[in-house]
KOLTISE-27142 format. One line per field, with one value per residue (C-alpha): x, y, z; residue number from 1. Coordinates in nm, 2 decimals. Each point is the difference from the previous one (the first is absolute). Example, Ala and Ser with C-alpha at 12.3 -4.5 7.8 and 13.67 -1.06 7.14 Angstrom:
BEGIN
x: [1.23, 0.14]
y: [-0.45, 0.34]
z: [0.78, -0.07]
num: [1, 2]
This chain:
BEGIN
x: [7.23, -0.05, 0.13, -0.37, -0.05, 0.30, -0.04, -0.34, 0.03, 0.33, -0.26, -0.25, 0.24, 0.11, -0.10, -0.13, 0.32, 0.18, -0.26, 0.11, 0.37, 0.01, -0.19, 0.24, 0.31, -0.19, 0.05, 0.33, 0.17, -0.27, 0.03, -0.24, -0.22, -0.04, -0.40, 0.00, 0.15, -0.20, -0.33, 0.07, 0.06, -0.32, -0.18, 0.10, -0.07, -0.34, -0.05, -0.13, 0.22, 0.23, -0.19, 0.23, -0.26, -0.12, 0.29, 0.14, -0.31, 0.06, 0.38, -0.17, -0.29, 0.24, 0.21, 0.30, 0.06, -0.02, 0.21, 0.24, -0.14, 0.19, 0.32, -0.23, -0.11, 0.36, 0.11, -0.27, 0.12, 0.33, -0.09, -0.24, 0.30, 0.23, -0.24, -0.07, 0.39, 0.04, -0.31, 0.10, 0.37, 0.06, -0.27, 0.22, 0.39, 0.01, -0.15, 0.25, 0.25, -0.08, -0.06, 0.38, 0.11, -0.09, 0.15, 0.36, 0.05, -0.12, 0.25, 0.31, -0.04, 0.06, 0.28, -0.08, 0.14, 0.02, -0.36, -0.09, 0.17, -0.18, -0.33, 0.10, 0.07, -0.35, -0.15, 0.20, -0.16, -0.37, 0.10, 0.00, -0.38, -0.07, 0.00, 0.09, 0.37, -0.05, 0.04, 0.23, 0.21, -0.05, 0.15, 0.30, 0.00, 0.05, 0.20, 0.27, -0.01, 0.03, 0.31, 0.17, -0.02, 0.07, 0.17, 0.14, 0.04, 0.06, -0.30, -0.21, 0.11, -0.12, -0.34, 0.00, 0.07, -0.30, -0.23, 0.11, -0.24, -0.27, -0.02, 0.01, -0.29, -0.22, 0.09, -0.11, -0.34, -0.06, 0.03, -0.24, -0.21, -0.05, -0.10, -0.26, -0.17, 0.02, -0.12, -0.33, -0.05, 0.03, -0.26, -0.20, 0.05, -0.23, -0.24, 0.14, 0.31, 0.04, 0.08, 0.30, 0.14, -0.09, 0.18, 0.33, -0.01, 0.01, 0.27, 0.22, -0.08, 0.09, 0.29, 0.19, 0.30, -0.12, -0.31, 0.31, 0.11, -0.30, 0.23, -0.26, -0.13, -0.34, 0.13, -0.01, -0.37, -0.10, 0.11, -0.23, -0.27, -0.01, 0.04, -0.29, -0.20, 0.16, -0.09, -0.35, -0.06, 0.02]
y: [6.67, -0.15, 0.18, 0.04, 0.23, 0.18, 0.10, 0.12, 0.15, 0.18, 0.15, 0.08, 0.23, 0.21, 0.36, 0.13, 0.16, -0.31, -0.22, 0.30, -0.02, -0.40, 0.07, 0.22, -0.23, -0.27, 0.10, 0.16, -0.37, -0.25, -0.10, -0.20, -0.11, 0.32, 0.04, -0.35, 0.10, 0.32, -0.21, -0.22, 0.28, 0.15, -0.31, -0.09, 0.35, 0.00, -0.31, 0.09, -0.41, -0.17, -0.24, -0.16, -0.19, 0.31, 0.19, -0.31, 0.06, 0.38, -0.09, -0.24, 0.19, 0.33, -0.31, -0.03, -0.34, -0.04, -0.37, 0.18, 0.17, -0.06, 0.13, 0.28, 0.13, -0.05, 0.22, 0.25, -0.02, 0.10, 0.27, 0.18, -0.01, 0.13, 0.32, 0.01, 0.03, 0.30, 0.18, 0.01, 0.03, 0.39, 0.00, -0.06, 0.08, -0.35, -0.15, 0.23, -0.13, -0.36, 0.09, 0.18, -0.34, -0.21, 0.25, 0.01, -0.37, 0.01, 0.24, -0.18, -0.28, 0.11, 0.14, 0.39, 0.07, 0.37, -0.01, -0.20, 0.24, 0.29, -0.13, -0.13, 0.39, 0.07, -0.28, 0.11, 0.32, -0.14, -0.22, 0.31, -0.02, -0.39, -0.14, -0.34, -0.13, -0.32, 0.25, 0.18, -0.30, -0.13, 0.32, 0.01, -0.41, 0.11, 0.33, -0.18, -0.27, 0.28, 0.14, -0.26, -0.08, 0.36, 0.20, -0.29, -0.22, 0.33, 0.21, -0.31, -0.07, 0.33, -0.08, -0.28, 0.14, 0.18, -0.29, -0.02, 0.31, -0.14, -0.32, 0.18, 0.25, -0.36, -0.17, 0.31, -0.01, -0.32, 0.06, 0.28, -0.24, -0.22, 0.24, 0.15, -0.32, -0.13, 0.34, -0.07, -0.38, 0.16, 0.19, -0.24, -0.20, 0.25, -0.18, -0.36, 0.11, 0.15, 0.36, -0.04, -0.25, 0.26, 0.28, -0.29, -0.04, 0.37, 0.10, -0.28, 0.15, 0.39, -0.01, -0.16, 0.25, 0.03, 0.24, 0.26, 0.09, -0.03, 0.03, 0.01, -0.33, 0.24, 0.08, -0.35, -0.01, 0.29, -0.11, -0.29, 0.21, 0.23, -0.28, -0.17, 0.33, 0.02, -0.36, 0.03, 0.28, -0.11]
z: [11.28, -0.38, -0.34, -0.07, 0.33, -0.02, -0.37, 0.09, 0.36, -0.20, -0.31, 0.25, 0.23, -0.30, -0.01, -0.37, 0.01, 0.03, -0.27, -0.24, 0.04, -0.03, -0.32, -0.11, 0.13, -0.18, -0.34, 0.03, 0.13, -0.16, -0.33, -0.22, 0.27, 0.23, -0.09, 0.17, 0.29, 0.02, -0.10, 0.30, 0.24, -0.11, 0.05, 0.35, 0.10, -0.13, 0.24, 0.39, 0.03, -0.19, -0.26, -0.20, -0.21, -0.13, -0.03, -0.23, -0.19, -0.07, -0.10, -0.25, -0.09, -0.12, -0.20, 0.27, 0.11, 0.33, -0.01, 0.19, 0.27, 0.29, -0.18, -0.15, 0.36, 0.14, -0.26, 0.05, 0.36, -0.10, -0.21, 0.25, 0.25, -0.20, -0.07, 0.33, 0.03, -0.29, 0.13, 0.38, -0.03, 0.06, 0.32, 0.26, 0.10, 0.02, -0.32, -0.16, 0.16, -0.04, -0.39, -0.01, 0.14, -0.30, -0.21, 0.22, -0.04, -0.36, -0.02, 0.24, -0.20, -0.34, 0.15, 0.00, 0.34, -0.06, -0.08, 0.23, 0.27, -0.13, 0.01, 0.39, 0.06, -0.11, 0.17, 0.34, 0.00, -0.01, 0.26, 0.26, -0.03, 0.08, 0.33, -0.18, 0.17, -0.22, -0.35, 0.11, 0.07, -0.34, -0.16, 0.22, -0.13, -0.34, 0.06, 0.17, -0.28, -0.27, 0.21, -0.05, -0.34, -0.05, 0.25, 0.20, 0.28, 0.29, -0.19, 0.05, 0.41, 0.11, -0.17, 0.16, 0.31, -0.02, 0.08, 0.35, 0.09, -0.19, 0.17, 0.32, -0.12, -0.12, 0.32, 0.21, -0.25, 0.10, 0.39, -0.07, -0.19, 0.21, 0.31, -0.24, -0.07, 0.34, 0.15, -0.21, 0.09, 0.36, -0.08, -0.15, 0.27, 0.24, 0.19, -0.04, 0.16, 0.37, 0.03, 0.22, -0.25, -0.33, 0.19, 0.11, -0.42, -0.07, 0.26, -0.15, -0.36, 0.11, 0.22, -0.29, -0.09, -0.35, 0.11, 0.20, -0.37, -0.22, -0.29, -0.29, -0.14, 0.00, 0.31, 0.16, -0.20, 0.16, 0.32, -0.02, -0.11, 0.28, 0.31, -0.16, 0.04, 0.36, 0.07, -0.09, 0.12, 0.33]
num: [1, 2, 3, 4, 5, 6, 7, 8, 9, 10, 11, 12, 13, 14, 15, 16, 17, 18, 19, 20, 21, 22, 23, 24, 25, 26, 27, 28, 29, 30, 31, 32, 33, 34, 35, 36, 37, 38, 39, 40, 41, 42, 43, 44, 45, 46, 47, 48, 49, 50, 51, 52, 53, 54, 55, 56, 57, 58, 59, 60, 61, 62, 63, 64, 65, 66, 67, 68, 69, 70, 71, 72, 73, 74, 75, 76, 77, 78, 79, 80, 81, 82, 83, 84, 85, 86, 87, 88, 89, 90, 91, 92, 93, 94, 95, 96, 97, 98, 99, 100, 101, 102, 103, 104, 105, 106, 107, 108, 109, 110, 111, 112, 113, 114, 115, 116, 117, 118, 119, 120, 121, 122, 123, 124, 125, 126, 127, 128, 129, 130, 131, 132, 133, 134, 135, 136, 137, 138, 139, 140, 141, 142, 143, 144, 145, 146, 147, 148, 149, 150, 151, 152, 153, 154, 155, 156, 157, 158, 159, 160, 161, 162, 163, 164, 165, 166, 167, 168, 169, 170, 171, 172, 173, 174, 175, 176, 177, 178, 179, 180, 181, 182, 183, 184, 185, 186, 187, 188, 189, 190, 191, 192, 193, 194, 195, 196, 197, 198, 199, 200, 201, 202, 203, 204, 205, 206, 207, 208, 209, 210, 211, 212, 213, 214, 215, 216, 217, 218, 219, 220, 221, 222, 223, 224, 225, 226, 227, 228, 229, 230, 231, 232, 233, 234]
């Protein structure tokens, strides 16, 4: 996909909500030029397709120069991400997390370990709420790095040692995974596939031990979303 569609299939899926806060965003962080940038997002969004003739023309017609263009709509690109950043990052457990992140290795690397450790402890209690193994990963990552900067080498081991249960929570999440996905191509396979074979495919799925415990992961989705409605409602 080109800069021209991405800039304008980006424009085009914001909410008025969104428009108004990259407005807003706009002339807090752009200086001098930021009625360009705002003039330009106006403009392409007032187009039903990206026409960069006649958005050139309205830079040049309000007396902005569009010589630059391409590094004009990169930048705009930028911008309008970076909104999009500040407006969505309290929605989810996990977009906080990911924005605490930034601000723990900001934080690590200007050396404010003590800091940084408090701002883990918060971040470790929003983990509780995201399913995300991957984040929580990356916070035991820094914890473990502030430890031993600041507590020392033992404080830092036992973090460490923490990671063993993740790993086996993310390998067990991709076993599960991967039953869930080929449950469905199972069932999508209905009609192309014979009946004795679909039920061989689903008996190999279900005996596995993993479905005996059903330890969470939504447990095991649901248990694959009820049998796949008890095998299609036989």
């Amino acid at each position: 996909m080109g800069t021209n569609s991405e800039i304008f299939n980006i424009i085009k899926s914001m909410s008025m909500n969104e428009k108004r806060a990259f407005k807003i965003f706009c002339k807090k962080h752009t200086l001098g030029d930021q009625n360009k940038y705002i003039l330009l997002f106006d403009t392409v969004d007032n187009f039903s397709s990206f026409n960069e003739k006649m958005i050139k023309e309205t830079l040049d017609d309000n007396g902005y120069s569009s010589k630059y263009f391409s590094s004009d709509k990169n930048y705009l690109n930028r911008i309008i991400l970076k909104s999009l950043n500040e407006f969505h990052s309290e929605k989810t457990c996990d977009l906080k997390i990911k924005q605490n992140l930034i601000s723990i290795e900001i934080l690590f690397y200007k050396g404010l370990y003590n800091e940084c450790l408090s701002l883990i402890n918060k971040t470790k209690r929003i983990k509780l709420a995201s399913e995300s193994q991957y984040l929580i990963l990356e916070i035991i990552k820094w914890e473990k790095k502030c430890l031993g900067y600041s507590k020392g080498l033992l404080e830092a081991i036992k973090t460490n040692n923490l990671l063993d249960n993740y790993f086996d929570n993310i390998r067990s999440e991709k076993i599960i995974t991967d039953f869930y996905y080929k449950s469905y191509y199972y069932k999508n396979s209905v009609g192309k596939t014979p009946q004795e074979q679909l039920e061989e495919n689903f008996n190999e799925i279900f005996l596995d031990p993993i479905f005996k415990t059903k330890d969470d992961t939504r447990n095991i989705h649901t248990y694959i979303h009820t049998y796949i409605q008890i095998f299609f409602s036989i």
